[in-house]
C-alpha positions as CSV (number, residue, x, y, z in Angstrom):
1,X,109.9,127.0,120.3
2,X,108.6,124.1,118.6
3,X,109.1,123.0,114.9
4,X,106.2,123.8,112.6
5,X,104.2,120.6,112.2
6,X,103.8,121.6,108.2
7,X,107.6,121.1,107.2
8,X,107.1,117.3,108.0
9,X,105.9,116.4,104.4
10,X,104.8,112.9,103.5
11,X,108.1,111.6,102.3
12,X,110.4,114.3,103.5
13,X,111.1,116.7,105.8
14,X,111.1,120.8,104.3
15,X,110.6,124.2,104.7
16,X,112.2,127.9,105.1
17,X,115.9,128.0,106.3
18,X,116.1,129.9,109.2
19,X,112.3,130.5,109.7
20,X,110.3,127.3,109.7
21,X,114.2,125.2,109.8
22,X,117.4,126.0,111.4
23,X,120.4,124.7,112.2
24,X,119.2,123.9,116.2
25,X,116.3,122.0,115.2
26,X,118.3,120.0,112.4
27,X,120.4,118.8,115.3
28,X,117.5,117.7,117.2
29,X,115.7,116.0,114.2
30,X,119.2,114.3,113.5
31,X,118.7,113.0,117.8
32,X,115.5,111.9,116.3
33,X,116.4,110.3,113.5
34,X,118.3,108.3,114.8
35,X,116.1,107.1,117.5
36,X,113.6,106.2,115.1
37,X,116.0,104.4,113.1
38,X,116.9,102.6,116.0
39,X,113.5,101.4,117.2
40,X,113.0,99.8,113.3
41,X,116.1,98.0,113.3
42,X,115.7,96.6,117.1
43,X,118.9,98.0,118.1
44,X,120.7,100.9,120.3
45,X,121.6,103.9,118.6
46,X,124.9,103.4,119.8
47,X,125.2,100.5,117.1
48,X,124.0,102.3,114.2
49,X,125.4,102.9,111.1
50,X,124.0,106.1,109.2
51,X,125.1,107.9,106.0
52,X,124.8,111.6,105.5
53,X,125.0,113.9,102.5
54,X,124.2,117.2,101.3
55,X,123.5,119.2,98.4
56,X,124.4,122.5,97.1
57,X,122.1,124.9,99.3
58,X,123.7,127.5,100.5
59,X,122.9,126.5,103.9
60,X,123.7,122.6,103.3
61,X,127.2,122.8,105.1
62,X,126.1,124.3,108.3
63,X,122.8,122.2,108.5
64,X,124.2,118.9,107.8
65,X,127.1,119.3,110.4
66,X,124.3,119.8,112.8
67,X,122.1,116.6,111.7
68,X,125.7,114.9,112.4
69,X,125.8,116.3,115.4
70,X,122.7,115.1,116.6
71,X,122.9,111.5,115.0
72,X,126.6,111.5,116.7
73,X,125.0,112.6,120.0
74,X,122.8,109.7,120.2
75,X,125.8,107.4,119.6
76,X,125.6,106.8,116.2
77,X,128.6,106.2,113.8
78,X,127.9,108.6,110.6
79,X,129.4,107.6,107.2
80,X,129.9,111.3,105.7
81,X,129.7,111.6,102.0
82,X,129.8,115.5,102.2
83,X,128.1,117.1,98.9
84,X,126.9,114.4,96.6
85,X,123.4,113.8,94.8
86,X,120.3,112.4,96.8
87,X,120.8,109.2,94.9
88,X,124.1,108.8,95.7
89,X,123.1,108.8,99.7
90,X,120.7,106.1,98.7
91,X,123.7,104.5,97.3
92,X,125.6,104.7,100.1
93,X,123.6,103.4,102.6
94,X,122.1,100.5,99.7
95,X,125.9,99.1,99.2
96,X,127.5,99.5,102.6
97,X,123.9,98.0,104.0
98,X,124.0,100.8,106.8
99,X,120.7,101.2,109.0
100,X,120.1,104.3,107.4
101,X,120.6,107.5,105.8
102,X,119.6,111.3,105.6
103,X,120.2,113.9,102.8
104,X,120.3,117.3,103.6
105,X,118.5,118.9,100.7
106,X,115.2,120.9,99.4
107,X,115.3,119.0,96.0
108,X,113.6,121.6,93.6
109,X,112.5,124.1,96.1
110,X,113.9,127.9,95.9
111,X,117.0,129.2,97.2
112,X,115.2,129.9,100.3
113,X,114.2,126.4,101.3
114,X,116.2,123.4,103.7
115,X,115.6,120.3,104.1
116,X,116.2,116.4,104.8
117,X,115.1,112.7,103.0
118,X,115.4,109.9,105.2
119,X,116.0,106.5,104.1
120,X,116.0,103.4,106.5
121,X,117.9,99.9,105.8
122,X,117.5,99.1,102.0
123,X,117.7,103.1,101.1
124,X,113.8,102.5,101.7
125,X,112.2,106.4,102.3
126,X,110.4,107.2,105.9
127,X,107.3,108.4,105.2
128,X,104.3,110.3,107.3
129,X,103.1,106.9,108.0
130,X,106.4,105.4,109.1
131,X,109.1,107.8,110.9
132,X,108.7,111.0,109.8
133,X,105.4,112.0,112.1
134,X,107.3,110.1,114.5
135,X,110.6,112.3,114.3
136,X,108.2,115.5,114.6
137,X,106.7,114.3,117.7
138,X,110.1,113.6,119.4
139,X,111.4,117.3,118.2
140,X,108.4,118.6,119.7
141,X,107.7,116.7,122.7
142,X,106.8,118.8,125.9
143,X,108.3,118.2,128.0
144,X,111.3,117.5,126.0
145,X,112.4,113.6,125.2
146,X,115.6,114.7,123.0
147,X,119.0,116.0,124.7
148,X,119.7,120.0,125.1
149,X,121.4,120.5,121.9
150,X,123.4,122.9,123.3
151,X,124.4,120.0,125.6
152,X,128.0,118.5,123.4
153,X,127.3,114.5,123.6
154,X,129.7,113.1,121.7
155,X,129.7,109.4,122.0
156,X,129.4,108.6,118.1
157,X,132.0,108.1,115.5
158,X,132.5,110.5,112.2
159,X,133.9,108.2,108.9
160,X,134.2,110.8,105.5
161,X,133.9,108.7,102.6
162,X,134.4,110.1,98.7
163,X,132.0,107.7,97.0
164,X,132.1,109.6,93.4
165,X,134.4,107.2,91.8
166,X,132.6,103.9,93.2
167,X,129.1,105.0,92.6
168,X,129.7,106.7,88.9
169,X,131.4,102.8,88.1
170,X,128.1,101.2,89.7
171,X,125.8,103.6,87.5
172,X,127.9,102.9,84.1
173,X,126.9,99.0,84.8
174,X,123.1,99.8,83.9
175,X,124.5,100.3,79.7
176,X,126.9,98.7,77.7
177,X,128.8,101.8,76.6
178,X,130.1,100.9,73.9
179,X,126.8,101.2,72.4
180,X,126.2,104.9,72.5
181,X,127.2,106.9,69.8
182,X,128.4,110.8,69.9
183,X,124.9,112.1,70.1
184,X,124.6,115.9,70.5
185,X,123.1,116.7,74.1
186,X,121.9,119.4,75.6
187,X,122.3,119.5,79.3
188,X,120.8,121.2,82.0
189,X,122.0,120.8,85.7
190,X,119.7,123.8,87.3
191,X,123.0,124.7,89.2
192,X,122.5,121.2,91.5
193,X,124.2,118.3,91.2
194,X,123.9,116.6,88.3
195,X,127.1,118.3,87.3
196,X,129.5,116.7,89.2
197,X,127.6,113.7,89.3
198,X,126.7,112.8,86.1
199,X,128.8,115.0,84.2
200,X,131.9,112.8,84.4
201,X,129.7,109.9,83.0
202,X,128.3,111.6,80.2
203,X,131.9,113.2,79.0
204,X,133.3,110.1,78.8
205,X,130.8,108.6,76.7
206,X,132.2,110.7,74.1
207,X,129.0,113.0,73.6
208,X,128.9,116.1,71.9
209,X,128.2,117.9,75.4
210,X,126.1,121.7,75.4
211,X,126.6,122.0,79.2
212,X,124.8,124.3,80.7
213,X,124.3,125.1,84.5
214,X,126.4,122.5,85.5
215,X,128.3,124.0,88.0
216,X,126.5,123.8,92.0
217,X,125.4,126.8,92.8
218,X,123.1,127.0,95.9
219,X,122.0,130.6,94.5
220,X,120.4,129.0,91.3
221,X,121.5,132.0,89.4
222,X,119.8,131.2,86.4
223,X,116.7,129.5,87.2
224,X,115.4,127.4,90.0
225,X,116.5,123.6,90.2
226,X,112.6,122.5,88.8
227,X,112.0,121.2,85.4
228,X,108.2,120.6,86.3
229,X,107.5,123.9,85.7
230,X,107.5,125.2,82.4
231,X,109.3,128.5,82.9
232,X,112.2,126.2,84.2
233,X,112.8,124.1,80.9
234,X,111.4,126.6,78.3
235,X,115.6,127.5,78.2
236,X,116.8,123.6,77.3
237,X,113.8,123.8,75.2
238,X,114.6,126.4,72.9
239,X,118.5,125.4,73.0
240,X,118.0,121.9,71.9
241,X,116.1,123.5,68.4
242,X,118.9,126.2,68.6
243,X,121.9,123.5,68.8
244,X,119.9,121.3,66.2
245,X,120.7,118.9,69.2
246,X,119.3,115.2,69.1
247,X,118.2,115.7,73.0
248,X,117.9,118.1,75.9
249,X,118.4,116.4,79.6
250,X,117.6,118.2,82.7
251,X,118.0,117.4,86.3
252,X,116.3,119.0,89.7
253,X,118.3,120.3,92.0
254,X,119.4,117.2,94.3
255,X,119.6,115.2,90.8
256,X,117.8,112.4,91.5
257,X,115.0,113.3,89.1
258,X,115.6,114.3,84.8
259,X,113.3,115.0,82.5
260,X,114.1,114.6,78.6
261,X,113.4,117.2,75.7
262,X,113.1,115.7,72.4
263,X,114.9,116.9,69.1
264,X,112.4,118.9,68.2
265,X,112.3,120.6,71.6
266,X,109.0,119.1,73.0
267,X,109.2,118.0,76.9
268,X,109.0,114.2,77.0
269,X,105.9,113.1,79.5
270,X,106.9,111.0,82.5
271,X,104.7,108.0,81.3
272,X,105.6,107.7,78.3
273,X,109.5,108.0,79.1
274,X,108.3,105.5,81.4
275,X,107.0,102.9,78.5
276,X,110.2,103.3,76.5
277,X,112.2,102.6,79.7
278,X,110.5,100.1,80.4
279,X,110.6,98.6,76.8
280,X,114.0,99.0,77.0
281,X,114.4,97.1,80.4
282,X,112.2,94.1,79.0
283,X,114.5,93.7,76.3
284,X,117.7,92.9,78.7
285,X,115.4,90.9,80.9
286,X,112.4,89.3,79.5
287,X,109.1,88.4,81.0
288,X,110.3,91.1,84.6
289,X,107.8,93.2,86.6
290,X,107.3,96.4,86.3
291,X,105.6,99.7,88.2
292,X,103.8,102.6,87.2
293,X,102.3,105.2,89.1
294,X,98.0,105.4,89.3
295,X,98.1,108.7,87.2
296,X,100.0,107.1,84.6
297,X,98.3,107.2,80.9
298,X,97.8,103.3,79.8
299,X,100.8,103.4,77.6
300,X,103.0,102.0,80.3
301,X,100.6,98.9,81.0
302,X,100.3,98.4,77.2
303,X,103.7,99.0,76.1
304,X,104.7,96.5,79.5
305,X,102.7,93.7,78.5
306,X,103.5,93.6,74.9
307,X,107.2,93.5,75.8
308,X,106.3,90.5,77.6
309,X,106.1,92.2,81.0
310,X,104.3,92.1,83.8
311,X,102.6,95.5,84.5
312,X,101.9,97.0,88.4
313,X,99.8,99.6,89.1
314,X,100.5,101.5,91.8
315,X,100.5,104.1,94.8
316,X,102.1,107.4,94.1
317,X,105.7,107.9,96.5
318,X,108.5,106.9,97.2
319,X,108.3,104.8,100.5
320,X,105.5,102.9,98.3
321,X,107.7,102.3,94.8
322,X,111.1,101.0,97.0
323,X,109.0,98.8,99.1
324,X,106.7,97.1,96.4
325,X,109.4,97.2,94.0
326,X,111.0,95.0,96.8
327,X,108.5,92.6,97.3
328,X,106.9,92.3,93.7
329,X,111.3,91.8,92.5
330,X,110.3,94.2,90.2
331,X,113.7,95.6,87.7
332,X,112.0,98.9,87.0
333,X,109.4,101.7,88.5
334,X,108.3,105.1,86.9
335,X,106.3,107.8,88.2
336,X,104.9,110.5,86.5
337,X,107.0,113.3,88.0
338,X,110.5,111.9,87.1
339,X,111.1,109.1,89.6
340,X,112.7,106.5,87.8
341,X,113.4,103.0,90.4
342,X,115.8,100.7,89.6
343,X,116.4,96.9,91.2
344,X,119.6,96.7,90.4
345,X,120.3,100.5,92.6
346,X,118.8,99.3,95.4
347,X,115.2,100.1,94.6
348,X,115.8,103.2,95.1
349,X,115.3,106.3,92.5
350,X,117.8,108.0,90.4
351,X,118.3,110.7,87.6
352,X,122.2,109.5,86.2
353,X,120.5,105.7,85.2
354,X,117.5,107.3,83.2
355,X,119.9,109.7,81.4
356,X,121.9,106.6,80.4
357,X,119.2,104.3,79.4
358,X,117.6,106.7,76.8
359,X,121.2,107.2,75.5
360,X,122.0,103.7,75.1
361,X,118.4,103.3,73.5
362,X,118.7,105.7,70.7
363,X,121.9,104.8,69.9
364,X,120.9,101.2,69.5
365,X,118.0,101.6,67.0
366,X,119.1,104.9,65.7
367,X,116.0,106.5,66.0
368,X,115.4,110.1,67.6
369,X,113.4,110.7,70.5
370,X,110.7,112.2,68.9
371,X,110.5,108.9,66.6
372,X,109.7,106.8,69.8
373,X,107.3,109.2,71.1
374,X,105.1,109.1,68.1
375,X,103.2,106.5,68.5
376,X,102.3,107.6,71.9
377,X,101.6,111.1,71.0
378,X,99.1,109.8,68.1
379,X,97.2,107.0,70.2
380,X,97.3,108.5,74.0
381,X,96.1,111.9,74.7
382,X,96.8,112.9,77.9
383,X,96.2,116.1,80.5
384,X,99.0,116.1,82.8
385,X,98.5,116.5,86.4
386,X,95.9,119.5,87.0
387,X,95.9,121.1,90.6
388,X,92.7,122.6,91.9
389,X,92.1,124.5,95.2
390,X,88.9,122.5,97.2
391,X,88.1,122.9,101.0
392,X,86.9,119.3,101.4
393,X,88.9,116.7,99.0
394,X,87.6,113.6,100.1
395,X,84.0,114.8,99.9
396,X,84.7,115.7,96.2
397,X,86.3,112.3,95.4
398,X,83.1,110.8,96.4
399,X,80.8,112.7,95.1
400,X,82.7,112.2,91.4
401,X,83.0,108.4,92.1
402,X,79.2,108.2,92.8
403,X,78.8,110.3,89.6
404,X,81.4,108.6,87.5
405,X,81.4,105.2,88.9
406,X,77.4,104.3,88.3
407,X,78.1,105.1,84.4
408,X,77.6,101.7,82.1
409,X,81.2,100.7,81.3
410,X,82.8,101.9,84.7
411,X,85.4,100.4,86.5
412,X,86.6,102.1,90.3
413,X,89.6,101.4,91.8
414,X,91.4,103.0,94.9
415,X,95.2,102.2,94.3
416,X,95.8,106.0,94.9
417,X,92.9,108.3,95.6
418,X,90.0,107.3,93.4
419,X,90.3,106.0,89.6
420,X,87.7,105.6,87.5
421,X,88.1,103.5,84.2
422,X,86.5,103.1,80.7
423,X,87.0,101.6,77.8
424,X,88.3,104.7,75.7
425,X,88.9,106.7,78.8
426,X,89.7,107.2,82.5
427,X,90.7,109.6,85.0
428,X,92.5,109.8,88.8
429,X,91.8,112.1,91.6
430,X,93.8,112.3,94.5
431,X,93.9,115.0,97.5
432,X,97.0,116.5,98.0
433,X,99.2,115.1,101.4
434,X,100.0,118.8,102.1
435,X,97.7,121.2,101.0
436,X,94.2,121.6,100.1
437,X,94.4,120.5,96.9
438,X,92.7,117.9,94.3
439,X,94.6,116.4,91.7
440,X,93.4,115.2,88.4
441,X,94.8,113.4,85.6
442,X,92.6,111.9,82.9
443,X,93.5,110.3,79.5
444,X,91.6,109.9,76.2
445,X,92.1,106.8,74.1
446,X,89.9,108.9,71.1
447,X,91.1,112.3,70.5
448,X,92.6,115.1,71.7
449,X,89.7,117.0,71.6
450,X,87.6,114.4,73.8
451,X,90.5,114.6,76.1
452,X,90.2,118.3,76.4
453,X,86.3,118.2,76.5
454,X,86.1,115.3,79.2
455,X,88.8,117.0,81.0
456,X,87.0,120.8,81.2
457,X,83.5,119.0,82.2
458,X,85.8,116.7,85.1
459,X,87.5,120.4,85.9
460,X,83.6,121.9,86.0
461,X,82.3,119.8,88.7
462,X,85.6,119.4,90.7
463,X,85.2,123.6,91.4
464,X,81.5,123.3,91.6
């Protein structure tokens, strides 16, 4: 029986445990993996050097013994972290320069949900376009081109490595601690792994802690691991007003997202935590590069260039951020959905560095969140990322770029879908990779209400 051809996403690999992904087809896609691995770096799987991890799924344990398996059947040697965060895979196989990595995880997805990210040399992601179709056609090649899993090659090598210590002393490097004061914090681990990983950290920065959640639990018995989505946060929300705390931090499941509540228990946007990362960036290295994502509101290309930076727009994912990060020797990249990238981790994306950053920032100009937020909130009035359900995307982007685009003033682009720019406005729309699904995000430079009204009349035609 073949492996659905939907669980191979566009940067990862995810669907139902046991329905759409079990622990036989894990093994294969592990004989995969490695073979794909393999063909990038020019070199028998027999000489490879892979890194594994896991999260705290309930079925984590049992699927990532099988992905070993399979890389181990193909001759691989597999550096074994056991249960970490996704970031600290990528920081595994960034400092030991191994040939590539995969983390067994669902990120934010329910309970019921498995799943793996795949990295290559560099911690750089596979992606539909490199590896991960490939990997799918391999699992379900007829007739077969992997092993019998059933069939016990062992010709690899198993290494366990306890990275906790060495990765938590490479994250601490990004601040100088001695700069944060004992700020009140709210935190929220969603039951995944921030606890163990960046708990440690934050105690000994002598915080006032409010932990809550912080202990894995792969049956998320108090919410699901996703902070996108309002019901998720509304709890840090109301306990950072209830605490009279001076911030609320909360992580996805596989921790290598967080998302910030300010003191007055408003969620923080993505772009603008963006802006004041990257203002805060600039100041400890002058005149860098930086990314932002091509939904991002033009606070981050502002707030960049008057730091004296050199703002990148760019292509929403994470195969796309690690490998222009790379070649544009940018220090920082922020998407909209809580990907932070960070030169100095390997280009790769993390949720312990963020959560550090904004600590070290408040505490150096003694301002609260909500403080640096205002003069975002009062000049850049944004929508957010609206879905919307449409049969034939790419028809629809056209049709709104031959609408939108011929206006006086208008500027397209295509870093990401189709963007159209004005002086006081502008707007993105991009077809989902998965579903059938158009995404919009649209900004006002005017008012919240010409947001709102620009943003129904966009929403009007787009479900025409």
């Amino acid at each position: 029986m073949s492996v659905p051809a939907e669980i191979f996403k566009a940067y990862d690999i995810r669907g139902i445990h046991g329905e759409q992904l079990g622990p036989d087809d894990a093994e294969q896609i592990g004989r995969a993996f490695a073979r794909v691995i393999g063909e990038l770096e020019g070199k028998p799987t027999t000489e490879l050097r892979l890194g594994l991890g896991r999260d705290m799924r309930l079925s984590a344990p049992e699927m990532a013994a099988r992905y070993r398996d399979g890389m181990v059947a193909e001759g691989a040697t597999v550096i074994d972290a056991g249960q970490v965060g996704t970031e600290m895979l990528y920081y595994l196989v960034g400092s030991r320069d191994l040939d590539g990595g995969l983390m067994c995880t669902a990120s934010h997805n329910p309970k019921a949900y498995t799943g793996a990210k795949l990295v290559k040399r560099g911690a750089i992601a596979l992606s539909g376009d490199e590896g991960i179709q490939d990997i799918r056609r391999m699992v379900n090649a007829d007739p077969p081109v992997l092993g019998d899993a059933s069939a016990g090659g062992r010709a690899g090598l198993v290494e366990e490595v306890d990275i906790y210590d060495e990765f938590q002393a490479a994250a601490l490097k990004a601040i100088d601690a001695s700069n944060v004061k004992p700020l009140k914090v709210v935190v929220d681990g969603g039951n995944g792994m921030a606890g163990p990983m960046a708990g440690p950290l934050l105690r000994d920065l002598g915080l006032e802690l409010v932990e809550t959640y912080f202990t894995p639990d792969g049956n998320f018995p108090d919410h699901e691991p996703n902070p996108m989505l309002e019901e998720n946060r509304q709890f840090i929300m109301d306990k950072v007003v209830g605490e009279g705390a001076d911030l609320g931090i909360a992580w996805d499941g596989d921790a290598d997202r967080c998302f910030f509540i300010d003191d007055t228990g408003r969620f923080v946007d993505g772009d603008f935590l963006t802006a004041i990362l990257a203002q805060h960036l600039l100041q400890k290295r002058p005149g860098s590069h930086i990314l932002y994502d091509a939904r991002a509101s033009r606070a981050v290309p502002d707030t960049v260039e008057a730091a004296g930076g050199t703002p990148h727009i760019n292509r929403v994912g994470h195969a796309f951020f690690k490998t222009r990060m790379r070649d544009e020797g940018a220090i920082f990249g922020g998407e909209v959905s809580g990907h932070y990238y960070f030169h100095d981790f390997y280009n790769a994306d993390s949720g312990t560095l963020p959560a550090l950053l904004v600590l070290e920032k408040l505490s150096v100009e003694g301002k609260q969140l909500s403080e640096l937020l205002e003069p975002y909130k009062a000049k850049y009035f944004i929508s957010g990322e609206i879905n919307s359900e449409i049969a034939d995307a790419p028809a629809k982007m056209a049709e709104l770029e031959e609408h939108y685009g011929s206006m006086d003033g208008a500027t397209v682009t295509h870093v990401d879908g189709v963007s159209v720019d004005f002086d006081d406005w502008h707007f993105n729309v991009r077809a989902s990779n998965t579903e059938p699904l158009l995404r919009l995000t649209l900004e006002s430079l005017v008012s919240p209400q010409d947001m709102e009204a620009k943003r129904d009349e966009l929403l009007a035609r787009i479900r025409a």
